[in-house]
C-alpha positions, -999 to +999 in steps of 0.1 A: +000+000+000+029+024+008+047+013-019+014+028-041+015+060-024+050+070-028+050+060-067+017+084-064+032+114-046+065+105-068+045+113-103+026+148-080+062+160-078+070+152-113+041+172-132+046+200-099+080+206-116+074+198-153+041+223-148+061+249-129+093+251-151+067+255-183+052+283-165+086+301-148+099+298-186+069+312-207+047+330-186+061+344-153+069+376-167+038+381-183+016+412-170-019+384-164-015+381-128-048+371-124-044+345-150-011+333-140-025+329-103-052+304-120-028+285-137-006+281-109-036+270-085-053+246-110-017+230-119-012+225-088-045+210-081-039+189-116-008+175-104-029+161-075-055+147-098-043+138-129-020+106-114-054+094-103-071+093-138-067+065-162-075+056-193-086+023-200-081+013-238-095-022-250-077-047-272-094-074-284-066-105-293-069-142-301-043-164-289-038-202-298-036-228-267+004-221-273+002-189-265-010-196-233+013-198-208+019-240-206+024-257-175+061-262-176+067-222-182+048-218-149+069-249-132+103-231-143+091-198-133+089-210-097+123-212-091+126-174-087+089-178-063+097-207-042+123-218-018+130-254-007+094-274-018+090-310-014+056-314-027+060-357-028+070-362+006+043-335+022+014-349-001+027-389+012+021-373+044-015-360+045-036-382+063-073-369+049-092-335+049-072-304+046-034-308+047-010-285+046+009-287+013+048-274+008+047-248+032+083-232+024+102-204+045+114-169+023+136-147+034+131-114+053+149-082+035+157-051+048+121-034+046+128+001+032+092+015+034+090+021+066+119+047+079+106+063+044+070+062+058+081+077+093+101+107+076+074+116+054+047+119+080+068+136+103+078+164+074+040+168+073+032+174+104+063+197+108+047+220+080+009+213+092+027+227+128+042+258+113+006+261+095-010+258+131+013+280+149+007+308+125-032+308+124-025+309+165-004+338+166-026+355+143-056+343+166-037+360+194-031+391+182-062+399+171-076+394+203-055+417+215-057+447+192-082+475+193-106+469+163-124+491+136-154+480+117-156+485+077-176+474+050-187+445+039-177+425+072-142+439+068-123+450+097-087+468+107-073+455+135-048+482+151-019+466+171+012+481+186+031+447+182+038+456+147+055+477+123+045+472+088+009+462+075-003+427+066-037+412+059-053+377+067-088+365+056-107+395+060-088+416+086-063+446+081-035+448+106-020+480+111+005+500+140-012+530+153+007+554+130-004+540+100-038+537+110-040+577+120-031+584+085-066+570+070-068+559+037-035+556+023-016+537+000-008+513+022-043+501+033-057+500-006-029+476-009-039+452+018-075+454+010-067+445-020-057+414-010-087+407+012-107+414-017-089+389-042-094+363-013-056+357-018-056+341+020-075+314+003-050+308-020-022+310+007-043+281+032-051+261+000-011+262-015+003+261+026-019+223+025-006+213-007+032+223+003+022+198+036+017+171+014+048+182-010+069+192+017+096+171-001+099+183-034+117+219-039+098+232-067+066+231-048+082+260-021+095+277-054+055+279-066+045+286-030+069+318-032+060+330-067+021+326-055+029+354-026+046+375-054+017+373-077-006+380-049+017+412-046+015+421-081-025+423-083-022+445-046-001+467-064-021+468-096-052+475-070-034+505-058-027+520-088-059+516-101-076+537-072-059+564-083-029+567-065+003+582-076+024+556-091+056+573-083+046+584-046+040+546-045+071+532-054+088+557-031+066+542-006+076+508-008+116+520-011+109+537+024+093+509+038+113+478+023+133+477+058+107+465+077+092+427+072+061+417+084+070+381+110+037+363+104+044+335+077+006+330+065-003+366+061-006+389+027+025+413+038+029+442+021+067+441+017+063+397+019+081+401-017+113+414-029+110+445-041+126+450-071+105+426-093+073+444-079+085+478-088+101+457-122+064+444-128+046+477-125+069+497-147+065+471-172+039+474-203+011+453-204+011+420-223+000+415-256-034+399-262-016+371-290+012+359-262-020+345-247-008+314-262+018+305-245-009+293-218-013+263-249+020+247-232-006+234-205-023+209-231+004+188-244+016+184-203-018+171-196-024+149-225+013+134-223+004+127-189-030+114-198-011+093-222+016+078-196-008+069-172-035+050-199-033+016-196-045-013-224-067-038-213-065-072-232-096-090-239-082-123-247-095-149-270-080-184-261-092-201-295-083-236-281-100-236-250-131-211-258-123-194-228-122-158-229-108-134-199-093-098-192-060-088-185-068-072-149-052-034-145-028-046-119+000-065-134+001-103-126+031-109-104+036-142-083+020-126-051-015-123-066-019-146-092-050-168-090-039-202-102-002-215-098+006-245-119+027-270-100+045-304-113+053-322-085+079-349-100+091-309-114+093-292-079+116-320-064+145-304-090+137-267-079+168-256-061+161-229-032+172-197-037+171-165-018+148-134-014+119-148-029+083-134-027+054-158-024+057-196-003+039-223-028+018-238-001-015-252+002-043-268+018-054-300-002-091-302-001-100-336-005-136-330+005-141-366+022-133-385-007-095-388-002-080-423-004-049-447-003-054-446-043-061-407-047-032-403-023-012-422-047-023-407-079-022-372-068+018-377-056+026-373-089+019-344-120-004-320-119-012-293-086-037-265-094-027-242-063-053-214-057-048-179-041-081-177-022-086-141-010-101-129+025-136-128+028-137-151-005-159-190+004-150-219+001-184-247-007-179-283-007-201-309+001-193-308+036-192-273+045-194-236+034-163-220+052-156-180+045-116-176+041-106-152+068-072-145+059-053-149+027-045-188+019-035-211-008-058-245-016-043-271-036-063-296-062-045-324-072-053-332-116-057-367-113-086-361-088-103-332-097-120-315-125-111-277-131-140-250-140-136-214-144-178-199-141-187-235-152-162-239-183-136-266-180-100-264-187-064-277-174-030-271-175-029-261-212-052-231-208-048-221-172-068-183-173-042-157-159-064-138-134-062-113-104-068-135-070-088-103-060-111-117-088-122-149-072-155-147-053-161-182-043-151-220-046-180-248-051-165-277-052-188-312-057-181-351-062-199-362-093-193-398-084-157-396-099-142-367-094-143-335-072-155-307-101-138-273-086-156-245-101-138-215-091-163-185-097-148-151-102-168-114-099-170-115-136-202-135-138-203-156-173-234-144-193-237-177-209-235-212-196-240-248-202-262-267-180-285-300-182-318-293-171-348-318-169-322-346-193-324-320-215-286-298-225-296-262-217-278-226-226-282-201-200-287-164-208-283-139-190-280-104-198-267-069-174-290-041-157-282-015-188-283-039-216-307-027-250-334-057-255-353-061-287-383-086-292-392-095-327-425-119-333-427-127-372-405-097-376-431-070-362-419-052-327-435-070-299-406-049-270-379-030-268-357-012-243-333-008-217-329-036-195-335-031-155-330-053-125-368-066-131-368-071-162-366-107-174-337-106-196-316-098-161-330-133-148-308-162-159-333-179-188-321-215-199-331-224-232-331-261-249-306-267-275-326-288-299-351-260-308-329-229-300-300-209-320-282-191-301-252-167-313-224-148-297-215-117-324-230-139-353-211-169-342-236-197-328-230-212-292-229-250-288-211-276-270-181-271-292-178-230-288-187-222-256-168-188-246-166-172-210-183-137-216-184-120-186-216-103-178-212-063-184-192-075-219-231-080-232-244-045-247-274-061-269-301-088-270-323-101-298-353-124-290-366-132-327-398-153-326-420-169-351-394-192-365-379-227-357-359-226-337-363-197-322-331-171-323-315-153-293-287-133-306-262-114-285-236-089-288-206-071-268-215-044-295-245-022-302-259-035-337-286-011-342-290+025-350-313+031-323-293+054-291-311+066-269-286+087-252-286+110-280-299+144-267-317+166-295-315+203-296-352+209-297-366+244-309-370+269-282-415+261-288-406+225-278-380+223-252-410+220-224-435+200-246-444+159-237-422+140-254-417+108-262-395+074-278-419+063-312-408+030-327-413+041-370-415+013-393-419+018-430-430-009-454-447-008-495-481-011-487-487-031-514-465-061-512-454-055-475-419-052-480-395-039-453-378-005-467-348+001-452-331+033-455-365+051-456-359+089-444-382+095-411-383+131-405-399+150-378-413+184-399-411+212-371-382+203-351-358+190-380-348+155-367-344+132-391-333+095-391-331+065-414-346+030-409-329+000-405-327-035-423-360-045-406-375-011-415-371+004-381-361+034-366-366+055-335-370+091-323-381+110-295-405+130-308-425+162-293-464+161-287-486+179-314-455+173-342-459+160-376-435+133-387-430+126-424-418+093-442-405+092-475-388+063-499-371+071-536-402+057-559-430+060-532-454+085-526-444+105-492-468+097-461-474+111-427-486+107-392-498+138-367-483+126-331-520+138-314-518+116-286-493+090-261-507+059-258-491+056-220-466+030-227-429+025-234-434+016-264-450+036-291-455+032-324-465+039-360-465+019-392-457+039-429-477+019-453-463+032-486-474+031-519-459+039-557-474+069-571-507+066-591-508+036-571-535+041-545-547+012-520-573+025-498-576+017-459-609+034-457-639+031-480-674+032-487-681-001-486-652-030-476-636-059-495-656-093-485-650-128-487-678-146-502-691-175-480-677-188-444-639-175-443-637-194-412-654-224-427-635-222-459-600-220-437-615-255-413-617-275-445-585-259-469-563-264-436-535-289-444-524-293-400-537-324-382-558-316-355-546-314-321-538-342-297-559-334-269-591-332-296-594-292-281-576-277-315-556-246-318-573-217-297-550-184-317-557-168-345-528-157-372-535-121-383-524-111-413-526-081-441-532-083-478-545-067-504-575-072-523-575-059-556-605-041-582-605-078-596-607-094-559-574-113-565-554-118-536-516-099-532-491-088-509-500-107-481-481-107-449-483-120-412-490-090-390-492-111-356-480-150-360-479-178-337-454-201-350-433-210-383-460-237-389-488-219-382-476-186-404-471-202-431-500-225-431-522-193-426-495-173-457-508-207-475-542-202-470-549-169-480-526-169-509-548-196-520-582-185-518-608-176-541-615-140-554-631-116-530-656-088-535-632-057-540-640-027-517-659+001-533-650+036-538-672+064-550-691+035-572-663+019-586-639-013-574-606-001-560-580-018-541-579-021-504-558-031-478-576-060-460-566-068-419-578-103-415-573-137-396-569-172-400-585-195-371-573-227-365-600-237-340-622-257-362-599-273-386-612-309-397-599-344-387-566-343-410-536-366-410-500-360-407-483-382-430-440-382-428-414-402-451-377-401-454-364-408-484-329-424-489-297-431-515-292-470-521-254-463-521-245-432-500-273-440-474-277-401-473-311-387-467-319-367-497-336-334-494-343-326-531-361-352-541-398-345-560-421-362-536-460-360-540-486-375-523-520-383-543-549-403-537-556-434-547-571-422-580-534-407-585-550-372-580-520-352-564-534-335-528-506-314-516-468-304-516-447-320-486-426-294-463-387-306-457-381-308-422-342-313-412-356-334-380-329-326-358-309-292-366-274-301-382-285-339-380-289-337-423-317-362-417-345-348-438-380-357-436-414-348-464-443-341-442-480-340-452-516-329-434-541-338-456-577-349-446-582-384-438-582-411-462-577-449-457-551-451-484-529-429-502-500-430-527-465-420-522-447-410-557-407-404-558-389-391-582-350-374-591-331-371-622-305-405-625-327-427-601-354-450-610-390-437-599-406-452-565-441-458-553-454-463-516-486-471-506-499-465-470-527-477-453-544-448-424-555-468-389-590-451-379-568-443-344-539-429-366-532-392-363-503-400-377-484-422-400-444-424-403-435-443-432-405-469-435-376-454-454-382-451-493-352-458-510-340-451-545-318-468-569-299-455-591-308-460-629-273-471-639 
């Protein structure tokens, strides 16, 4: 700790000096003594501060496992951290439990901090003294002088004691002579210092000096501080209208006499000739104001020195990811130690080393003649547990109370870091300030150590209900978006309630789940910690459903963006509006679509998925506009309450026009509901209840009553979206909507129930290569009744994702028999016929294989 401090007061008294030589060789002589007493407080204060600030810079590298530093490195290395170790014989000796594992002896050296420590506080309170015994004397004698009130709380304090003037905080002191000669010279000048509050200055610099007392050009700034204050006194005479050569024969009388009180403004408390130098001087120049520029480049070189780059590193063999922490890694507080025991017998002690490779072995109570035996020899993990980290076994929870080291023998335990495996190959290079806890379990085998470190991982693997689970989690601060069948369903900023900040787990086998783009599975499986994740994507209404997550922002959207608003709408409502623009016509997503907000000027552009966002004033107008589509635009009226708002641009070419409201609306003729029960191609459901949603979805009828541009507003699932997509593509001409007498086209909001569909039949088939044994994908499979009439077109499942096992699936109204027909260029044609149980819902058929025609 003391080593910290010096290094700190060390770089103070380097910028003290570099600042102050700048200054004595530019500026000193400059007539600005106002502004050369700033810059000589605020350095000052700067030199204090700017040791303190550092910039941390990210640098994202990949190394390969060789990189890493490898088992043996960490083995040799110990010969300049350990002294005599015998790890065979001590671990031959451990009976069970904890055991106390090569506890080894270093040497004590000659511990320099502390004489260095004693002299520095006693130079402090040496100058804090002097400081004391000042304010006291001045204390003293202004109790005992006769005082005179002024203005403004100002007072002269007339004492015999002395024999030339001096100020201090907001009294005057003066002998009696000079006080019978009213307003004078002399008391301007020492008002003048009470009214520049140079005695705060003087307390402020007489602190600093305390801490500084050391360093010689901090005294040299204290000095040239008093001087300035002198200069502006002067300068505060002269401008009340005295007689600047009556004054500088003043201060040639007077400069015998020396005021004996160390923290007071004195009138003669500088020399004299550079005061009389400095006022017979002509006033600086306006352009050599830029000399002051030498005070950037000292701050941004010291800004510079102190930055420090943090490595985020990628270990591409091991998927494990981690941060080099901002205190360097040095024996003394590195986490994990690798030791080779068979290695550690060859170490020869040396002298003057700094940490004793010792530890507890925590066998927790499964520690045997045989794991005694097997962990005698290669690998030791040994752990620098902090204080107040825990320690969890199956036994026990134990909080460390002092600094200790617990070894875990290879060839009996299993290594996590947050849950991810890995061993002496990839051994993380952490902090020991980073571990939080141990949990370490038998799993019938082994003991599995998970050490758990205050970066919390925001993805793991864990098997939940026999089923291999990812779990999610995402940080308090974190943007969310929720897509359903690519329409906005949420969006935000995540908070402690919010879900996303929950740990979700999510199934593998009907999840994708990516990391930047890449997916996660049991083969890349990286330690993120938990503040690396800056945005989530839930995207719904697809198999399998995506969560996508990213260290990066990926959208346009920031909401930290603050708008100058016109003067008229600084006060007004306002609020976030979600804009979407799409062609009204076929429902297309525009992206790039310009989204401008007419009487404040904000403007924005819309994204791949033909979003955008704005905060956006009450009683606005906001404009959308597309090359090759007519203009349209919404009046914000109204908030509907919620955090999210928004408003959909349906566009449209010009000359183009589909209506939303008319005289009379476009109409199915008949039942649409009955039409969709008996046209569905889905098999009813199990339970016999059916499907109780509804898909909703937009289209366009046009002045014929054909069906176009029709597109699922709010889905269910990829089956059910494009069964309903199906449907309505597929239906017969409607009754157009009607216009001032005439057919026009209209843009329809319907829905597709699937409560009353009838009793149909799912029918599956794989179909197979006679040679390869591959299951083929592009074969031309139909299924027709048996009067050869073709019913349907199959759907291609890949039955497990990544499995390439492909399956044709039907749902076709029941029949007791139907015809499979296969067919693909180069292979001879194939028929299956099927037979449909009355209790069958479904029917898998047997493999259908083809032969090849040569």
């Amino acid at each position: 700790m003391m080593t910290l401090f010096f290094t700190y007061e060390l770089k103070v008294a380097i910028l003290i000096a570099v600042f102050y030589i700048f200054w004595r060789l530019l500026v000193a002589n400059e007539t600005w003594h106002r502004l050369n007493r700033i810059v000589l407080l605020s350095t000052a204060i700067a030199s204090f501060v700017l040791p303190l600030c550092v910039i941390t810079i990210h640098h994202t590298v990949e190394v390969t496992p060789d990189a890493v530093e490898p088992a043996s490195t960490v083995v040799a290395d110990l010969e300049s951290a350990t002294s005599e170790t015998d790890i065979s014989s001590s671990l031959q000796q451990a009976p069970v439990a904890e055991t106390a594992l090569v506890p080894t002896e270093t040497q004590q050296s000659f511990n320099w901090q502390l004489p260095l420590t004693v002299i520095y506080i006693i130079g402090v309170l040496v100058v804090l003294l002097r400081v004391a015994m000042s304010l006291w004397r001045l204390h003293t004698m202004a109790a005992e002088s006769e005082i005179h009130l002024l203005d403004d709380g100002r007072q002269i304090a007339v004492c015999e004691k002395i024999q030339s003037p001096f100020s201090w905080w907001k009294t005057v002191f003066l002998n009696r002579q000079d006080y019978e000669d009213g307003p004078t010279a002399l008391l301007t000048h020492e008002l003048g210092h009470i009214r520049l509050h140079h005695s705060a200055d003087v307390l402020l610099v007489e602190l600093l000096t305390a801490l500084q007392w050391f360093n010689p050009t901090m005294w040299m700034l204290r000095a040239d501080l008093r001087t300035i204050h002198e200069y502006e006194a002067d300068q505060q005479v002269i401008s009340h209208g005295f007689n600047d050569v009556q004054y500088l024969q003043l201060l040639i009388r007077k400069a015998a006499v020396q005021s004996g009180y160390s923290l007071a403004n004195g009138f003669f408390n500088s020399t004299l000739k550079k005061r009389i130098k400095m006022m017979m001087k002509p006033k600086s120049t306006r352009h050599q104001w830029l000399r002051f520029a030498y005070l950037l480049p000292i701050i941004a070189v010291s800004l510079a020195l102190s930055a420090k780059v943090q490595l985020d590193v990628v270990d591409r063999g091991s998927n494990i990811v981690f941060s080099e922490p901002q205190e360097p890694i040095t024996n003394e507080n590195r986490l994990f130690l690798i030791v080779d025991v068979d290695e550690a017998r060859k170490i020869v002690p040396q002298k003057g080393k700094t940490r004793s490779v010792w530890g507890y072995v925590d066998d927790n109570g499964h520690w045997d003649k045989k794991s005694a035996e097997a962990a005698n020899h290669g690998k030791h993990l040994v752990v620098h547990m902090p204080k107040g980290s825990v320690l969890v076994n199956d036994k026990e929870t134990k909080k460390i109370e002092a600094d200790v080291n617990y070894s875990f023998a290879q060839a009996t335990t299993e290594w996590q870091l947050n849950g991810v495996p890995f061993d002496e190959n990839n051994v993380p290079v952490l902090n020991c300030k980073d571990l939080k806890r141990i949990e370490q379990h038998w799993n019938g085998k082994k003991n599995v150590v998970n050490f758990i470190t205050s970066a919390e991982s925001a993805i793991i693997l864990i098997e939940k209900d026999g089923r291999e689970c990812i779990g999610v989690k995402a940080p308090v601060g974190a943007f969310y978006t929720w897509l359903v069948n690519g329409h906005l369903a949420e969006r935000g900023a995540i908070n402690k309630d919010k879900w996303w900040n929950v740990r979700g787990y999510y199934p593998l086998y009907d999840h994708l789940i990516t990391l930047d783009g890449k997916e996660i599975n049991k083969g890349y499986l990286p330690y993120v910690p938990l503040n690396y994740i800056k945005e989530v994507k839930l995207i719904q209404g697809e198999t399998p459903r995506r969560i996508e997550l990213y260290t990066h922002y990926v959208t346009e959207f920031n909401r930290d963006v603050d708008f100058d608003y016109p003067a008229e709408y600084k006060e007004k409502q306002k609020a976030w509006i979600f804009f979407k623009a799409e062609e009204m016509a076929t429902g297309r997503q525009l992206k790039d679509a310009e989204i401008t907000v007419v009487e404040t000027g904000q403007k924005a552009k819309t994204n791949a998925e033909g979003w955008c966002e704005l905060k956006v004033p009450l009683g606005t107008t906001v404009r959308a506009s597309y090359p090759g589509l007519e203009a349209e635009t919404y009046k914000v009226n109204h908030f509907n309450g919620n955090d999210i708002q928004g408003w959909t641009f349906c566009m449209s070419k010009p000359g183009e026009r589909i209506y939303g409201n008319v005289q009379q609306e476009a109409e199915f003729a008949g039942d649409k509901d009955k039409w969709f029960a008996i046209n569905t191609q889905l098999p009813k459901a199990t339970d016999g209840k059916g499907i109780s949603r509804r898909v909703t979805v937009n289209f366009v009828v046009n002045e014929d009553g054909s069906i176009s541009g029709v597109r699922i507003r709010n889905g269910i699932n990829k089956t059910l979206n494009e069964e309903a997509l199906r449907l309505v593509r597929s239906m017969p001409r409607w009754k157009p909507a009607i216009k001032d007498g005439k057919p026009v086209k209209s843009l329809v909001l319907s829905s597709v129930s699937f409560e009353n569909i009838q009793d149909n039949v799912l029918i599956g088939a794989y179909v197979r290569d006679e040679k390869t044994k591959k299951y083929l994908n592009d074969a031309t499979v139909e299924l027709m009744n048996m009067n050869k009439v073709v019913l349907s077109k199959p759907r291609i499942q890949e039955v497990v994702r990544g499995s390439e096992m492909y399956r044709y699936v039907w749902a076709v109204p029941r029949q007791d028999k139907y015809i499979i027909k296969v067919t693909k260029p180069k292979f001879q044609t194939e028929y299956r016929t099927i037979t449909i149980k009355t209790s069958e819902t479904q029917k898998i058929v047997d493999d259908i294989i083809l032969k090849s025609k040569s």
